[in-house]
ROFI-370598 format. One line per field, with one value per residue (C-alpha): x, y, z; residue number from 0; residue in three letters. Coordinates in pm, 1 decimal, padded with zeros to 6 digits. Each point is the difference from the previous one (the first is absolute). Layout:
# ROFI-370598
X: [X;...]
Y: [Y;...]
Z: [Z;...]
k: [NUM;...]
r: [ala;...]
***
This chain:
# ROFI-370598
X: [04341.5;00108.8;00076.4;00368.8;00091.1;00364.0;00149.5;00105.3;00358.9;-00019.2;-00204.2;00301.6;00313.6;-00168.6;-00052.5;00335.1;00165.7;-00220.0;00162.6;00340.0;00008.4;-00243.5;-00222.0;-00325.5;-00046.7;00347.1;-00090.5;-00361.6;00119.8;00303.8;-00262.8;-00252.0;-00313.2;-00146.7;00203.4;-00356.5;-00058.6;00401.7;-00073.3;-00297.7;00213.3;00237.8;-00311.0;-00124.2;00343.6;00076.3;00265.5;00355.2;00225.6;00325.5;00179.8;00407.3;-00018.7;00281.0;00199.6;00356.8;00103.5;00077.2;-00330.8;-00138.6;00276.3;-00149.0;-00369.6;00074.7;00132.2;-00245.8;-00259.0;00200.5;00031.7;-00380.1;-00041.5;00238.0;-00165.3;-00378.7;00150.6;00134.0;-00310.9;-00228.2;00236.9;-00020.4;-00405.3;00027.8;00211.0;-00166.7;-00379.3;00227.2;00121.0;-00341.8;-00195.5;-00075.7;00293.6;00020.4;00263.6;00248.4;00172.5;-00160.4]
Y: [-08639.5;-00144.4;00239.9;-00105.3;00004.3;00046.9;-00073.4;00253.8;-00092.3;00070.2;00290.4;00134.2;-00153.1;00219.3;00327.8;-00040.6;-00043.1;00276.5;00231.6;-00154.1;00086.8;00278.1;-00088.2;-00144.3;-00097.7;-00163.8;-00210.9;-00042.3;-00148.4;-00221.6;-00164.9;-00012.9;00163.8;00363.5;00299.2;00152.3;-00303.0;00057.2;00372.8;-00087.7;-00261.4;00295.1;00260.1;-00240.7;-00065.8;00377.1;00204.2;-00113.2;00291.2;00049.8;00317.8;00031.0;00392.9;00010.8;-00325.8;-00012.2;-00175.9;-00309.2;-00028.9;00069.0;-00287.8;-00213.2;00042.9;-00024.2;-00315.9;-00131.1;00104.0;-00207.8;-00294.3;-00002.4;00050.7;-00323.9;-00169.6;00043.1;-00106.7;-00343.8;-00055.1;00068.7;-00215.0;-00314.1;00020.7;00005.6;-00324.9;-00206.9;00083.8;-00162.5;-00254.9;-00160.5;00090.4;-00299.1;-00062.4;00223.9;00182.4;-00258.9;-00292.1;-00230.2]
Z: [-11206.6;00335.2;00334.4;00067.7;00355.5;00139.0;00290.3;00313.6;-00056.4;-00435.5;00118.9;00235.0;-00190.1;-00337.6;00216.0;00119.7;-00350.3;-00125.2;00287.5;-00069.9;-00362.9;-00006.6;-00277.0;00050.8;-00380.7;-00035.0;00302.6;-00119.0;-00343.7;00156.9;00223.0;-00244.8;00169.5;-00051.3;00082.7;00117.8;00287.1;00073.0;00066.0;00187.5;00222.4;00079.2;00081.9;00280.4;00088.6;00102.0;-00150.5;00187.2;00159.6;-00169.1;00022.7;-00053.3;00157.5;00313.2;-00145.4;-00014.7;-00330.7;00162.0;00165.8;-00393.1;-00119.5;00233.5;-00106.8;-00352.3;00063.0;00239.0;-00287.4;-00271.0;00241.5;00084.5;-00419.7;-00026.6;00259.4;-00122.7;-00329.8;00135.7;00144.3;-00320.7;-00120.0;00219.3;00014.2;-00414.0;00057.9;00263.7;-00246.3;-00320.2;00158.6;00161.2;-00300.5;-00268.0;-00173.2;-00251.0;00144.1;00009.3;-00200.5;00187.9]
k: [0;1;2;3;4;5;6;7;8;9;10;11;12;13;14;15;16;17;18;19;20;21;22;23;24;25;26;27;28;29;30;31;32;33;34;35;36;37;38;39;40;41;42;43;44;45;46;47;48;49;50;51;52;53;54;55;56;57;58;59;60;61;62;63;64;65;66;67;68;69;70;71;72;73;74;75;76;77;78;79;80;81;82;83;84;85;86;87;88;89;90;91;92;93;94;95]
r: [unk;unk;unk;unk;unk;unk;unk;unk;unk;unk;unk;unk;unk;unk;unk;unk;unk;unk;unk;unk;unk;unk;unk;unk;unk;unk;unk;unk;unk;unk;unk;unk;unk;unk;unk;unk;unk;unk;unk;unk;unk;unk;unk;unk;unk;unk;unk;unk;unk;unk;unk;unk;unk;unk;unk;unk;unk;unk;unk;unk;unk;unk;unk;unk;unk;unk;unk;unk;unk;unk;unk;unk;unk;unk;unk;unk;unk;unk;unk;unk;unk;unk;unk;unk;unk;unk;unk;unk;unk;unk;unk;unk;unk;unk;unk;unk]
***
């Protein structure tokens, strides 16, 4: 079987998403690689700091949606990388 290797940026944008949605085997699956080498990723990564304690509610509002923004954003971009590696590959893709 052949050693994949991914990029820093699929590395980072997959952490991210995996923090943004907080399920590393959701993520895993969506992407298509191992939910093990995800967990992994996010081990040597280092644990981010997120407490909500002393908040106000609009300071929690406004993480919330920062969070769903950043989940919407990571999305877009899964999206676009999916599109630009169909559209150069051999023609199979399209009616062309």
């Amino acid at each position: 079987m052949e050693k994949r290797e991914y990029e820093a940026s699929f590395k980072r944008m997959a952490i991210d998403l995996s923090y943004a949605r907080g399920s590393v085997r959701e993520v895993a699956l969506e992407l298509g690689i191992d939910p093990g080498r995800l967990s992994k990723w996010r081990q040597k990564e280092g644990v981010p700091v997120r407490t909500t304690e002393g908040m106000s509610e609009e300071q929690k509002e406004i993480k919330r949606l920062q969070k769903e923004l950043k989940e919407a954003q990571l999305e877009r971009d899964i999206l676009k990388k999916a599109i630009s590696i169909f559209s150069k590959g051999d023609g199979r893709y399209s009616d062309s």
